[in-house]
N, C-alpha and C positions, 0 to 999 in steps of 0.2 A: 396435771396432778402435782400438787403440792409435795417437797419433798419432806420428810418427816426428821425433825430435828433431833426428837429425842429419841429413835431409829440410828442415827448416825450415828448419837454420842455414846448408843450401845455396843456398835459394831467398833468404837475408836475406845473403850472401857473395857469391854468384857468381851474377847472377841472366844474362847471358851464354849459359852452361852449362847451361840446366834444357831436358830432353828432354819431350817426348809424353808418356812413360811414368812420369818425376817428376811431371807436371799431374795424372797421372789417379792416383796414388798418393795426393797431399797431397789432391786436390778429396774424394775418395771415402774418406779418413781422419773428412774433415771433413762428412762425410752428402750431399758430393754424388753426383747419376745421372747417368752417360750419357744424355740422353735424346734428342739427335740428330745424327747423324752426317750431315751433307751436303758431297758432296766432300771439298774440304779444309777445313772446318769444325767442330766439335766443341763442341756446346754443353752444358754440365752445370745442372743443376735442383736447388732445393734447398728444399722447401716455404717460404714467407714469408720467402724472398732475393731477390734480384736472378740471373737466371741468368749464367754463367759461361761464354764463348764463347773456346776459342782455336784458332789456326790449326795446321796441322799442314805443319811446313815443305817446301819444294820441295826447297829445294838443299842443304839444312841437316838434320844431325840436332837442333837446338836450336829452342824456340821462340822465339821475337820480343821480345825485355825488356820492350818494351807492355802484352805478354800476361801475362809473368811478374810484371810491378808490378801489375797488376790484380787477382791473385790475392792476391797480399800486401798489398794494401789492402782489396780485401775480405773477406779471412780474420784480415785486422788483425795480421798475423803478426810487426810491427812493436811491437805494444803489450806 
């Protein structure tokens, strides 16, 4: 799967703004799985990583910027 550039330059722009459906786009570009869904929980897997955990908002269509700088530190999506 092709990684989506204007995807990145979203989550490195407007980290605010990044949905459910953007995490699970970029994590799964990048070879991560679903591998558990609890509650509002959402943890992705990715053989010899660190797993990827973000919340799935209540009130909000957007995830948590915590969440969203997480992934972009861990995807290095900076570098």
């Amino acid at each position: 799967m092709k990684i989506n550039e204007k995807l990145i330059k979203k989550f490195l722009a407007d980290s605010m703004h990044i949905t459910v459906e953007d995490c699970d786009k970029l994590l799964r570009a990048y070879g991560y799985e679903l591998h558990k869904k609890g509650g509002s929980h959402l943890t992705y897997h990715k053989k010899g990583t660190t797993p990827i955990t973000i919340v799935n908002p209540k009130n909000s269509k957007y995830v948590l910027s915590p969440y969203v700088n997480k992934i972009i530190k861990d995807l290095r999506l900076e570098e």
